[in-house]
C-alpha positions in Angstrom: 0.0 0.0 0.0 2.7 2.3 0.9 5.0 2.0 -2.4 1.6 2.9 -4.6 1.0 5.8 -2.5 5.0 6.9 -3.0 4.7 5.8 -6.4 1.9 8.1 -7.3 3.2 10.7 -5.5 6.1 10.7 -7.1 3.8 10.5 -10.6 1.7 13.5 -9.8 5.0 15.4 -8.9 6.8 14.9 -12.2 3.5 15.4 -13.8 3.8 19.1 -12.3 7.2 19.7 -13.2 7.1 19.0 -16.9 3.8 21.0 -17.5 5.4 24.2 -15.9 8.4 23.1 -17.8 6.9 22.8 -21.3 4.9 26.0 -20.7 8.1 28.0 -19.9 10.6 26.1 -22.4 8.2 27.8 -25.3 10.0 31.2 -25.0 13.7 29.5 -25.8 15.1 28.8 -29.2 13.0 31.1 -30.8 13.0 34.9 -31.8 9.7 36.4 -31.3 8.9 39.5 -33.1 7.0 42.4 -31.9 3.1 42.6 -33.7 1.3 44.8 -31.3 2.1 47.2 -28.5 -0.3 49.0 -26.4 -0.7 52.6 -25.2 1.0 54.9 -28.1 -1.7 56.7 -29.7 0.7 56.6 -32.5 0.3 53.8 -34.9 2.3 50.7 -35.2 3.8 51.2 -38.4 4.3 54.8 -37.4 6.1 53.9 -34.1 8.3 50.8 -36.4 8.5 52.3 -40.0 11.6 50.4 -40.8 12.0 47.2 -38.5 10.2 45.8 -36.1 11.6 45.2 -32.6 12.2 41.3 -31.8 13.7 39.8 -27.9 15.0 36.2 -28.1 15.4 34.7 -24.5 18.5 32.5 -23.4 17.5 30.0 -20.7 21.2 29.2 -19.7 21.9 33.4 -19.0 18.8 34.4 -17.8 19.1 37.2 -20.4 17.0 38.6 -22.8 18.4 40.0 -25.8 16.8 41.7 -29.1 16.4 45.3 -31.1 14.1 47.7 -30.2 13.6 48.7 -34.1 16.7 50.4 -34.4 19.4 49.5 -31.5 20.1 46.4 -30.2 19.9 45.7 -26.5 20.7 43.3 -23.6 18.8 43.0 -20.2 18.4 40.0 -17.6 14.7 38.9 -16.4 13.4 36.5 -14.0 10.8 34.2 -13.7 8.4 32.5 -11.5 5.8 30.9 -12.7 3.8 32.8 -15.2 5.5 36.3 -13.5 8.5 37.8 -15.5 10.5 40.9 -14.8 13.3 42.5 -17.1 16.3 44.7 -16.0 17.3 47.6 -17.0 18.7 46.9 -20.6 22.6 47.3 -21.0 24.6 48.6 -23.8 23.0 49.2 -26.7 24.4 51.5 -30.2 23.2 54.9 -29.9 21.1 55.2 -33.4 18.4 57.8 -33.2 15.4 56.2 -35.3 12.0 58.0 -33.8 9.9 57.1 -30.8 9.5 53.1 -31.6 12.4 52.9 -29.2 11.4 54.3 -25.9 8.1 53.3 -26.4 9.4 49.6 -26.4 11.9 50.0 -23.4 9.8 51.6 -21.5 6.9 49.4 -21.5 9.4 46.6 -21.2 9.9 47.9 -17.7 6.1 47.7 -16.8 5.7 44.4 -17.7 5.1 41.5 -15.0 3.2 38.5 -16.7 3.8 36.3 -20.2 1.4 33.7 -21.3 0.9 32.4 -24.6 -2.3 32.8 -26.8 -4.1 29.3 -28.6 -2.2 30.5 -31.7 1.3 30.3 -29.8 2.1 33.8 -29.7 3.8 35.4 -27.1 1.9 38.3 -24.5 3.5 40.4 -22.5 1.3 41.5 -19.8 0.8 44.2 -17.1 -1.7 42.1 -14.5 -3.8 40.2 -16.8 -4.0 42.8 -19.7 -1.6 42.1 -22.3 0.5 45.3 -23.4 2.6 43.0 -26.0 2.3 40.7 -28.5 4.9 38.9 -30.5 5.1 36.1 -33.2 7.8 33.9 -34.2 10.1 35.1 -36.6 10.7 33.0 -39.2 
């Protein structure tokens, strides 16, 4: 009686740790590029005329790394469950391209959640409102 109650214990457990595993593991080995960003009354294209910003997250690091449409950037995050927080990003190049850029870092900063959508695209979210949505780039 006792080894079936260890052994399902031990069942449900890993059961637990792969689905938070698989859920997480989604944001590696992929680039995901920007689609929608909330709160600019400016429109996309107008914010991202030339290039669209992009993050790609390394799991070994903990860093995220990308271009914000017109610099490229570097930043750590954390996360906890479905919670993520960014740093403040490092050294970037110093190209002036519009306001695309601060728009992006700065709502970067207010973000606090991810989840992914039934089409497997990425949300960034303040609370349960998502402020970001990205695709993967092919």
């Amino acid at each position: 009686m006792k080894t079936k109650q260890v052994l399902l214990i031990a069942i449900f457990s890993f059961l637990i740790v792969s689905c938070a595993t698989t859920k997480n593991d989604k944001l590696y080995n992929s680039t995901w590029e920007l689609e929608f960003i909330s709160g600019p009354r400016i429109a996309f294209g107008g914010l991202f005329p030339d290039k669209k910003p992009y993050i790609a997250f390394n799991k070994e690091t903990h860093t995220v790394e990308g271009n914000n449409s017109c610099n490229g950037y570097l930043t750590d995050y954390t996360i906890e469950g479905n919670s993520i927080s960014f740093g403040e990003p490092g050294p970037t190049t110093m190209m002036y391209c519009g306001d695309g850029e601060q728009v992006f870092l700065n709502m970067m900063k207010k973000i606090d959640k991810f989840s992914f959508d039934e089409k497997g695209k990425l949300n960034l979210m303040i609370g349960d409102v998502p402020m970001m949505r990205f695709h993967k780039k092919e």
